[in-house]
N, C-alpha and C positions, 0 to 999 in steps of 0.2 A: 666283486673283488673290492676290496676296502684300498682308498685310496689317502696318502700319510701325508697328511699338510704341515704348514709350518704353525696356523694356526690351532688346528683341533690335534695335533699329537705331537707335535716338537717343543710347545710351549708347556704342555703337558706332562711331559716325557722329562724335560729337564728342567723346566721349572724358567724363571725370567730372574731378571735382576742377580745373575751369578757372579760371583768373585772375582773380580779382574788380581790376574797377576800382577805382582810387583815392579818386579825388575824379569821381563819375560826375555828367559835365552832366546838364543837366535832360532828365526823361525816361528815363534812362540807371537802371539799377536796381543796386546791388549784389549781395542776394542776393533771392528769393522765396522764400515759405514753403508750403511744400506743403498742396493743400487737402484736409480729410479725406474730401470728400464726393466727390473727384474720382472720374469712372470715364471712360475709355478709350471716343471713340468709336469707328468703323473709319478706319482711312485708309491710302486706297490711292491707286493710279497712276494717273493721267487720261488719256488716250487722247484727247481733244480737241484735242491740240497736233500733228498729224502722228506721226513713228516716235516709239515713247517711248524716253524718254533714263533712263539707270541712276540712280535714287538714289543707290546705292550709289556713285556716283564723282563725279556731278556735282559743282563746288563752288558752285554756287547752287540754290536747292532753294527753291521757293515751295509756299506751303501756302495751299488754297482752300477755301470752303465758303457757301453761303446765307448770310445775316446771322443772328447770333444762335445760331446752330448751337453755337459754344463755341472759336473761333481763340484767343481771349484766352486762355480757360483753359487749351486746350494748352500754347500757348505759355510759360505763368507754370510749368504742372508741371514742361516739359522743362527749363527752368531751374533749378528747385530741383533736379531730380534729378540735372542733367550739370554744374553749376553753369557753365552759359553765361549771358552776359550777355542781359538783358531791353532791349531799346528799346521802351518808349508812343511812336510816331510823332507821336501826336494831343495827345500831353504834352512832347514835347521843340517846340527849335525849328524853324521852317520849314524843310523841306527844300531842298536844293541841291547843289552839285558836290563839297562837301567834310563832306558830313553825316556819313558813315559812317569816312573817313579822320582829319575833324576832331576828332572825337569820340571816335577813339581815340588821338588824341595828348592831349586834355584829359581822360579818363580813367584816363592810366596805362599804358594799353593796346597802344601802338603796338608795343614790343619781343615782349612774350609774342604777338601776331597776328603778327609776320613767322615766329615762330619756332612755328606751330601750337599753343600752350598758350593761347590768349585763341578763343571764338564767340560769336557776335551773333545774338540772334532778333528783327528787326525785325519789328514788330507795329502794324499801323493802319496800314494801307499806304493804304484808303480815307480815312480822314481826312487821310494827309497830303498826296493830291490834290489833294484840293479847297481845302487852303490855298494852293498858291500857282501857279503858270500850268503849264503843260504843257513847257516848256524849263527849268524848274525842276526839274519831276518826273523830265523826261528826266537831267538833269546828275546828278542825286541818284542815278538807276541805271547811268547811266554810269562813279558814282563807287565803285558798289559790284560792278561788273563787274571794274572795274580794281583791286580791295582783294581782290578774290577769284579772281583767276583762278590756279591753278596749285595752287593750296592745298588739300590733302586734307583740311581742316576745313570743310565747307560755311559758307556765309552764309545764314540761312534769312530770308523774308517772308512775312509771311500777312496775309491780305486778302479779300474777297469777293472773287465771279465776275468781276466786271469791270474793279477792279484789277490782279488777278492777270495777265488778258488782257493789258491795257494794258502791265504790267510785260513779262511775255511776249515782245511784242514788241518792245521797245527791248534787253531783257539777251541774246534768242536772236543777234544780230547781232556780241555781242562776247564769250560764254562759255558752254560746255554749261549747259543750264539741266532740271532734272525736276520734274513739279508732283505735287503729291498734294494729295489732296482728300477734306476731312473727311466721312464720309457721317454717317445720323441712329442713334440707337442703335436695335438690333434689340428683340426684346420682352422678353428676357431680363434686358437691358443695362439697359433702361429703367426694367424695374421694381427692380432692384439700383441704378438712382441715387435713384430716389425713394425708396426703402427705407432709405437712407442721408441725405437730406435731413430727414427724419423723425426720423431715430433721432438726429440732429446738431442740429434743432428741439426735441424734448422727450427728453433720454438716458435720463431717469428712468420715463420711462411704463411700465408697468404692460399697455399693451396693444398693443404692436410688430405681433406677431402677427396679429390682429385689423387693424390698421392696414396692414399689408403685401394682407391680401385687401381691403381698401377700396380702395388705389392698384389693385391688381388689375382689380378690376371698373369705374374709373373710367378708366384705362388703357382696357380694351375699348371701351369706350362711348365712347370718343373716338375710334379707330380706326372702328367702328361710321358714328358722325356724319359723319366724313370721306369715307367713302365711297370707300373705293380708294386715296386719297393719307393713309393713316390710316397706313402704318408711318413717313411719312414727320412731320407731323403731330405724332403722339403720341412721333416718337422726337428730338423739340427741347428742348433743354434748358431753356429759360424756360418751355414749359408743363409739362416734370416738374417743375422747380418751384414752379408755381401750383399743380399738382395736390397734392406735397407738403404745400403750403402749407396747403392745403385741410384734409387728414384732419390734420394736427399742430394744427389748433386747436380741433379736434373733440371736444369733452371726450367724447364717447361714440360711438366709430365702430363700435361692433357696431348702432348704431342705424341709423348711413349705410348698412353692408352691409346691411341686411334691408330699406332702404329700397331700395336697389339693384336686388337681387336680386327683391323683389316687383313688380317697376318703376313703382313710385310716386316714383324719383327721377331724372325723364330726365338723361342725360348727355351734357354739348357742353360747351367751355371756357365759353361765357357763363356755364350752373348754376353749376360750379367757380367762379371767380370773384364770380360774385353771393350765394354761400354762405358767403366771406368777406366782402363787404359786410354782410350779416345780422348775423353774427356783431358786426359793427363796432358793429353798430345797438342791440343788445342792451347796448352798454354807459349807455343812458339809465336803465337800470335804479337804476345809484348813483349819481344826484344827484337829489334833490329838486324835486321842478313842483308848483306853487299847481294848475294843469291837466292831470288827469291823460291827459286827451284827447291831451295835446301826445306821448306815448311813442308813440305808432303812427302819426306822420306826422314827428316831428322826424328829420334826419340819418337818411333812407332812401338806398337807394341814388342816385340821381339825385341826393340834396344831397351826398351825398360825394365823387359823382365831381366835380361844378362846385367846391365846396373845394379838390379835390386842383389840378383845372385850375386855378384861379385862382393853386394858390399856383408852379404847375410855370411857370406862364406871365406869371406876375408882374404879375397881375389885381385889383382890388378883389374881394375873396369875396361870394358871394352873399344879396342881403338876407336874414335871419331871418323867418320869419311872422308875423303881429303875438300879440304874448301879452303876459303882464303884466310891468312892467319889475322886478319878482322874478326872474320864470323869465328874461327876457330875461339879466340881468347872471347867473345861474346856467349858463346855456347858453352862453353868449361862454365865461365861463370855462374851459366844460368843451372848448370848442372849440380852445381856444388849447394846451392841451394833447393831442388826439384828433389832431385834423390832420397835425402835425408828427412825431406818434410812428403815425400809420398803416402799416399793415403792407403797403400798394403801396408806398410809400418807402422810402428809405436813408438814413435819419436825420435827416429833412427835406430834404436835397440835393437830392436828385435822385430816381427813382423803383429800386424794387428790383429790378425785373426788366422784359425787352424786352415779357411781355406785358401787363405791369400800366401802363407807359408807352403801349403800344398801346392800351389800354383807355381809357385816362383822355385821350389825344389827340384819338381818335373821338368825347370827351362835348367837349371843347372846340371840336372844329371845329365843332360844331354847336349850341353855345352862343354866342349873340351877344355877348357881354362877353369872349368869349374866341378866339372864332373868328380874326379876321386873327392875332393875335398866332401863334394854333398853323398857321396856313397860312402865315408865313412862318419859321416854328423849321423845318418840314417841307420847304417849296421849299429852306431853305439847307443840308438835308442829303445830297440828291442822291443819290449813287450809298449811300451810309450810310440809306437811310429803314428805319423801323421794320418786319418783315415782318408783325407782330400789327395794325398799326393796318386794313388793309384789311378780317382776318378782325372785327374788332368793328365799325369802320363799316358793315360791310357786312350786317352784325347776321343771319348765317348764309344769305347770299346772296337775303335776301329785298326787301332796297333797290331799288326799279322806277327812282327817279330819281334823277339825280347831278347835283348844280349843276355846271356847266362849271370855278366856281373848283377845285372839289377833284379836276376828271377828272386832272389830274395827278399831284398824290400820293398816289390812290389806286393808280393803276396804276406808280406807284415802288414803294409798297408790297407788289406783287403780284408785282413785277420782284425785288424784295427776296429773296426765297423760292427762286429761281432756283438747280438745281447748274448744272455744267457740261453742256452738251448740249442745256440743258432753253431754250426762245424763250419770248419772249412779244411780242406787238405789240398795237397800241392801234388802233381806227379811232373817226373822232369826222365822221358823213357827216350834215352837212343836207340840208331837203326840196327834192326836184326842182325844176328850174323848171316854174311855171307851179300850183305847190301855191297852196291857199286861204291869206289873209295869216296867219291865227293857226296854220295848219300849217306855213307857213316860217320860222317862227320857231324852231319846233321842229329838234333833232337827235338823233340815233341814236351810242349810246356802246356801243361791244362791243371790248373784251380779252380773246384768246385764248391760253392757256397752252399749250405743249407739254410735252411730258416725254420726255428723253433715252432711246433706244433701245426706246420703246414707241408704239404709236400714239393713246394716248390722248390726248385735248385736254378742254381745259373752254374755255366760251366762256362769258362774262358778258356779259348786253345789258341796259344804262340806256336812260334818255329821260332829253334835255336839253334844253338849248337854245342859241341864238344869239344870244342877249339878253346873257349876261353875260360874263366874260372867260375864257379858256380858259388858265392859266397853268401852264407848266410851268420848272424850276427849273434848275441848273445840270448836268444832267446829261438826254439824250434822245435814246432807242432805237427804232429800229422803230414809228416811230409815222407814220400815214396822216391828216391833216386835212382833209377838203373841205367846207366849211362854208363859203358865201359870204356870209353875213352875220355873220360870227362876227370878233371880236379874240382874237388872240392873243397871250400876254406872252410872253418867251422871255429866260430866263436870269434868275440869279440871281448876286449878289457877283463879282469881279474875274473868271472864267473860267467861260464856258458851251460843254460838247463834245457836239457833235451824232452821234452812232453810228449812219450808215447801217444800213438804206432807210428815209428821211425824207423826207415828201411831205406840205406843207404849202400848201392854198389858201385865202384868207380874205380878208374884210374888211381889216381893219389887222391890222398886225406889228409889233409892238416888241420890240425886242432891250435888255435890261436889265442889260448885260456889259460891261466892258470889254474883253474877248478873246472871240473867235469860234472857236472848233477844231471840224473837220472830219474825221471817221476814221472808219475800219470795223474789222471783227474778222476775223481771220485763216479763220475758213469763208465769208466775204463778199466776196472780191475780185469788182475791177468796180462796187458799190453807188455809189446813187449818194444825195444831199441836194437836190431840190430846194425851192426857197422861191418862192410866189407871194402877190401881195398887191394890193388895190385901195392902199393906201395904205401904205408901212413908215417907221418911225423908228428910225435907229439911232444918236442924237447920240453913244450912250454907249461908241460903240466905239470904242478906241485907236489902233486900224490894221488895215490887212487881213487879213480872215480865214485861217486857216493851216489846210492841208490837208493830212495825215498820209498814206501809207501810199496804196494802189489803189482811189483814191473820186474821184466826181466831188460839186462843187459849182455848180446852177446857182439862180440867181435873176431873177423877173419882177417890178415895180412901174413906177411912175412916176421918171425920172432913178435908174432902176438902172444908167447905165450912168457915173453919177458915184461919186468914191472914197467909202468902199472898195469897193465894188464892181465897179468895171470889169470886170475878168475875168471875172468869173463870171454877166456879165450876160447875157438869153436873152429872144428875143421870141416865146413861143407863137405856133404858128398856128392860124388859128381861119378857120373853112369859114361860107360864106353862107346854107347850107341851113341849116335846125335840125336835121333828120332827120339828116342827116350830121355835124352836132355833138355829137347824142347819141351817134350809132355810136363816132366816135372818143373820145367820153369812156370807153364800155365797153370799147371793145379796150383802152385805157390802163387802165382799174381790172384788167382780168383781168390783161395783165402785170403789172403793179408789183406782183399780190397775190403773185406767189412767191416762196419764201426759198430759200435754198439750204439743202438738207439735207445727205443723208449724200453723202459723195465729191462733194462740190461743183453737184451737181444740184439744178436750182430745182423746186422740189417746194410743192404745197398740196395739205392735205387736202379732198376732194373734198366737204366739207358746206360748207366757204366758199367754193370752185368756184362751186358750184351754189347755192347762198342767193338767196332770192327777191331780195335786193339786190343780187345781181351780175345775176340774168336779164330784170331784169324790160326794158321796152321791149322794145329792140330786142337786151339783152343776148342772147337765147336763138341769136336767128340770127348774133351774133357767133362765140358760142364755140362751135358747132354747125361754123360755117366754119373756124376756128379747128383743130377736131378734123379736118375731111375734108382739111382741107391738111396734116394732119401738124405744124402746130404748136404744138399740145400733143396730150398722150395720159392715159390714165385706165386705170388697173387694178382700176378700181372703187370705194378707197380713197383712192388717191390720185391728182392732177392732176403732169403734168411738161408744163415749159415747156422746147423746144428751139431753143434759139440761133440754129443753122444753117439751120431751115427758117423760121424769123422772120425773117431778112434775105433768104432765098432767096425768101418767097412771097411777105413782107408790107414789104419792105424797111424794116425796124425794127430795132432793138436795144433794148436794157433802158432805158440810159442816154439815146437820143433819143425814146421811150416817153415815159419818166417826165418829161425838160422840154417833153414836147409840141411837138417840134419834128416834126411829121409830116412825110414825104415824099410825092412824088407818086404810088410806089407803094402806101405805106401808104392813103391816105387811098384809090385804087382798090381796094386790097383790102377794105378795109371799105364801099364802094360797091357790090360785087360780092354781100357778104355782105345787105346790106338789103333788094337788089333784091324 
């Protein structure tokens, strides 16, 4: 597989010495300045989009990767080095039908672009989604379809997974398009950046050397911890920089290695990071306390991550413990200066890196003085969540239970993480009917990860519950809700896009959007949305929800069949037996559990098949019938569900499955199956 450098294809590709804009709008960069820490991840061709399309010719060329992986940075190096113009999406203004056209008649630009001497690397392709509606975003790649086509100078985008997707599909309609996709750095790669972080940290040190076998060993032991998804892991560029971060403050890392190496010093990102805390902590040393008691409890870790939250989240900071008002006005002091020059920040702004904001997010959601503030900074970033805040929330997968508010962006956050190829889905299932009252309150929260071209999966199971609100943000994927006692919020800020198969039962629904967009992903035609609810509110919606692309949308409530909803309105049927209400719940959870996999086959791996949650009741004699009629089959591994003998046995389909529209043969078939 052919791997795209900056020098044998980017300089190539665009050419060097390009036309700096003028007077560059906002957003718009002149030049960029090369970073010396820079190093090269891989990037290659994506295979996800159908036949792959030539780099080398295309003239649109999107570049994809996980959040946080390093888009930015590519982007800024290939600039400085081809001198192509830089677009911040997320810094200029809202996109639209004349963003890329317009912008280059107000930069200067428009004569050198007809004439191949002017390139653009448009950069935050996710942030500039989520500012403004989906006919926005459409017009804005419609505008860059039509700026680029014919022109042997490509137009480059870069974005995570799902923008990229999104783009995808509106530019493949009007101009060859090829994607590449940044992967993580291998082990070599990884220790030469942090080796370089280090040496760019402290240039004068005395102990490099020394310092390179600490990243070494603290490198393994991350890969170690991760357990198999460790090259992927340890080869992210915000934790080589936490790791860096780590041994460059370490006035004596032959002391870390021997702690290493004897393994008196276990290694996980949490260590790393809390070894900078320490460090932090030690600075109580030079200021003077009436109480010398107060140096081993003052500004520990936990007071400095609520500091850091409060000041990220725009909080009153955390009471001081009571001491004499000496020490008191001594510690304010030292505070006013410790805080804003902490070394998780960027100069007070902001934070320095994805995983020290993920770090300090985690201590806020669950810090009451800070908690809503950082659950809606996080619902309002959608397809953009942080990929570190899950691995700290989740405080090394040891978290039993997850309050319903944060089931949402924790599993954005795990979505976050995501290459191309690689799924993930949510299920969020309350207790049967007929559970004791304190156990139907209760619900079951399990996110299952796949990873592209392997069979591995990871499955995470919470306990929840039904009591509080299940909110998720402007952006939701593959997520399965049956919780009937449960509220659901849905959506966040002016545009919330639901990404088929979404299957939502509940209590109350409210929609908290003013736009409704409905779409699937190009390995999903067919999927479908649907929405069920004892009760929904949607005041906040503008007008009828809009449906992209080979998806259905259906919805059940009360006066669903009033605007906007008419169309999409659907009356479940529902059987007088109970026995035959459960059958029919089973046979509906087995279908809707499959995804389509490779070459469009609906496929699940056969440990959610079989999960005592799909079999219990009556589930075992469903899928048992299920398998003797030939509609689905098992290789041992895995579960496929087949189309043709669904309609032929069980006269079903996916799409009247999932709105519970049974037929008279379905609900025989599953009659047949209880007997």
């Amino acid at each position: 597989m052919s791997v795209y450098t900056i020098n044998d294809f980017w300089k190539s590709r665009l050419g060097t010495g390009q036309t700096s804009p003028d007077t560059p709008p906002k957003g718009w960069s002149q030049r960029t300045a090369q970073l010396s820490t820079f190093k090269e991840a891989p990037l290659t061709s994506s295979s996800s989009f159908g036949d792959i399309a030539d780099p080398e010719r295309t003239p649109v060329i999107l570049v994809s990767a996980p959040g946080a992986v390093g888009k930015s940075t590519l982007a800024r190096q290939i600039a400085s080095m081809t001198g192509a113009t830089y677009v911040d999406l997320s810094e200029s203004e809202p996109v639209g039908g004349n963003t890329l056209s317009g912008g280059l008649v107000k930069a200067g630009l428009f004569d050198a672009w007809r004439n191949g001497q002017a390139s653009v690397l448009l950069d935050g392709l996710d942030e500039a989604r989520l500012r403004v509606t989906q006919e926005a975003f459409e017009a804005f790649l419609r505008d860059v379809a039509e700026m680029s086509a014919g022109r042997g100078v490509p137009t480059v985008l870069f974005g995570r997974t799902g923008a990229i997707q999104d783009a995808w599909l509106v530019l493949v309609d009007h101009v060859p398009v090829s994607v590449l996709e940044i992967g993580y750095y291998g082990r070599e790669d990884a220790l030469d950046f942090a080796v370089g972080c280090v040496a760019d940290a402290v240039p004068d040190s005395p102990h490099h050397a020394v310092a390179r076998r600490a990243l070494e060993l603290l490198l393994e032991g991350l890969r170690r911890d991760t357990d198999g998804d460790g090259d992927r892991f340890a080869g992210y560029a915000p934790v080589l920089q936490a790791v860096a971060d780590r041994v460059a403050q370490d006035a004596n890392p032959s002391a870390l290695v021997a702690l290493i190496e004897k393994g008196e010093q276990p290694v996980t990102l949490r260590t790393v990071v809390s070894a900078i805390l320490l460090r932090e902590q030690q600075k109580l040393a030079g200021i003077a306390l009436e109480d010398e008691a107060l140096r081993s409890t003052l500004y520990d870790q936990e007071e400095q991550l609520a500091h850091l939250a409060a000041r990220i989240f725009r909080q009153p900071p955390p009471n001081a413990p009571a001491m004499s008002p000496k020490d008191a006005k001594a510690y304010a002091d030292a505070l006013e200066t410790w805080v804003p020059e902490h070394p998780f920040l960027d100069g007070g702004k902001g934070t320095s890196s994805a995983v020290f904001e993920g770090l300090i997010t985690a201590q806020a959601l669950k810090g009451a003085a800070t908690a809503n503030a950082a659950l809606k900074s996080e619902l309002a970033r959608g397809a953009a969540s942080n990929p570190f805040l899950s691995e700290f929330y989740l405080e090394d997968g040891k978290e039993l239970a997850l309050p319903p508010e944060h089931v949402g962006v924790i599993y954005a956050s795990l979505r976050a993480r995501l290459s191309l190829g690689d799924t993930a889905s949510l299920l969020v299932e309350g207790a049967d009917d007929g559970a004791e009252e304190e156990e139907a309150l209760k619900s079951d929260v399990e996110i299952t990860v796949s990873r592209a071209g392997t069979s591995k999966t990871t499955t995470l199971r919470f306990e929840s519950d039904q009591t509080g609100v299940l909110r998720f943000g402007n952006l939701l994927e593959d997520v399965e809700v049956n919780a009937p006692l449960a509220a659901v919020d849905m959506g966040f800020g002016i545009e919330t896009v639901l990404v088929a198969p979404i299957s939502i039962q509940c209590a109350e629904l409210k929609f908290a959007t003013e736009r409704l967009v409905v779409e699937t992903v190009p390995e999903r035609p067919g999927a479908a949305v649907y929405l069920e609810a004892d009760n929904a509110s949607s005041e906040t919606l503008a007008g009828v929800p809009t449906v992209h692309g080979d998806v259905t949308l259906s919805v059940a409530w009360p006066n669903a069949q009033a605007h906007p909803w008419t169309s999409f309105a659907t009356q479940p049927a529902a059987a007088q037996d109970p026995r035959l209400n459960e059958g029919l719940r089973r046979f509906r959870k087995f279908v809707i559990a499959f995804r389509s996999h490779s070459k469009g086959a609906l496929k699940r791996f056969a440990g959610k098949i079989e999960h005592a949650r799909m079999t219990k009741g009556v589930g075992r004699s469903i899928l048992d019938h299920m398998l003797a009629q030939g509609i689905v089959s098992t290789d041992g591994e895995m579960y496929t569900l087949h189309p043709g003998p669904l309609a032929e046995k069980a006269g079903a389909s996916y799409l009247t499955t999932m709105s519970r529209n049974f037929s008279p043969e379905t609900i025989k078939f599953v009659e047949a199956a209880i007997r």
